[in-house]
C-alpha positions, -999 to 999 in steps of 0.1 A, spaced: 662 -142 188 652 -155 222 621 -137 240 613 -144 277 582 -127 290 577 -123 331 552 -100 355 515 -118 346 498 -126 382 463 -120 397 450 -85 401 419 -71 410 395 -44 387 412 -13 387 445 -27 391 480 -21 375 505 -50 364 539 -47 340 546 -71 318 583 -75 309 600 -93 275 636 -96 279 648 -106 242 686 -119 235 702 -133 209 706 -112 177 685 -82 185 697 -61 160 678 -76 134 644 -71 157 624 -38 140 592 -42 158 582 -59 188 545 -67 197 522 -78 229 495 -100 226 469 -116 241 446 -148 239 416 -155 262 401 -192 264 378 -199 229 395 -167 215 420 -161 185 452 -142 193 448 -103 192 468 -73 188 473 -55 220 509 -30 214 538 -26 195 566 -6 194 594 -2 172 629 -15 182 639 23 174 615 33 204 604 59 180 566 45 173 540 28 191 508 20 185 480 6 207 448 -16 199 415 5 204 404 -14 237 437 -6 256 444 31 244 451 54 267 452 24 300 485 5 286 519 18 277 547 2 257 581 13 261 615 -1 252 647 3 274 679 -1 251 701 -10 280 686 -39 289 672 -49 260 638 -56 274 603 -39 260 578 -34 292 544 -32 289 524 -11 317 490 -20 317 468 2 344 426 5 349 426 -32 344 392 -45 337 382 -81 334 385 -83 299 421 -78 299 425 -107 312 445 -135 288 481 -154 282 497 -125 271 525 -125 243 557 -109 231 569 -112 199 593 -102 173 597 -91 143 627 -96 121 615 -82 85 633 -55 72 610 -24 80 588 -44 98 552 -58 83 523 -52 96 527 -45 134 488 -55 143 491 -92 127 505 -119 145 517 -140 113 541 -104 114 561 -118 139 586 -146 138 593 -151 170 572 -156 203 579 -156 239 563 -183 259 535 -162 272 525 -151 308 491 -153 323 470 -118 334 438 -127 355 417 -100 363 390 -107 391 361 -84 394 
């Protein structure tokens, strides 16, 4: 499984951006995929998942009800639309992949087994 992640830039407070992770490869084995995030002189944190189903998703605390994960099947990408933008958000963001059958636990990042190179999200104030 191959994951490239585009749409990071510079935005303002308040702003929206969309993240997009196009995967390839063998994506039928891919039963959750996952965004995250790593700020400078941070560890890597959970920010969304969804299944590859499209029938869950689930959000970290600090982005719920400002970011949105979807999946479109017919491109094979999974989007993530992050709006109300505060400084905070801003990191290398992250998609990942994982392949385990019925998926382990969506929140960790030793879940996934395979990583996108990461796009950087700068908030200015």
């Amino acid at each position: 499984v191959q994951l490239q992640a585009s749409g990071g830039g510079l935005v303002q407070a308040g702003g929206s951006l969309r993240l997009s992770c196009a995967a390839s490869g063998r994506t039928s084995r891919i039963y959750t995929m996952g965004w995250f995030r790593q700020a400078p002189g941070k560890e890597r944190e959970f920010v969304a998942a969804i299944r590859w189903s499209g029938v869950n998703s689930y959000y970290a605390d600090s982005v719920k009800g400002r970011f949105t994960i979807s999946r479109d099947n017919a491109k094979n990408t999974v989007d993530l639309q992050m709006n109300s933008l505060i400084p905070e958000d801003a990191a290398v963001y992250y998609c990942a992949a994982d392949t385990t059958v019925y998926g382990g636990p969506y929140h960790r990042p030793n879940a996934y087994e395979y990583w996108g190179q990461g796009t950087q999200v700068t908030v200015s104030s």
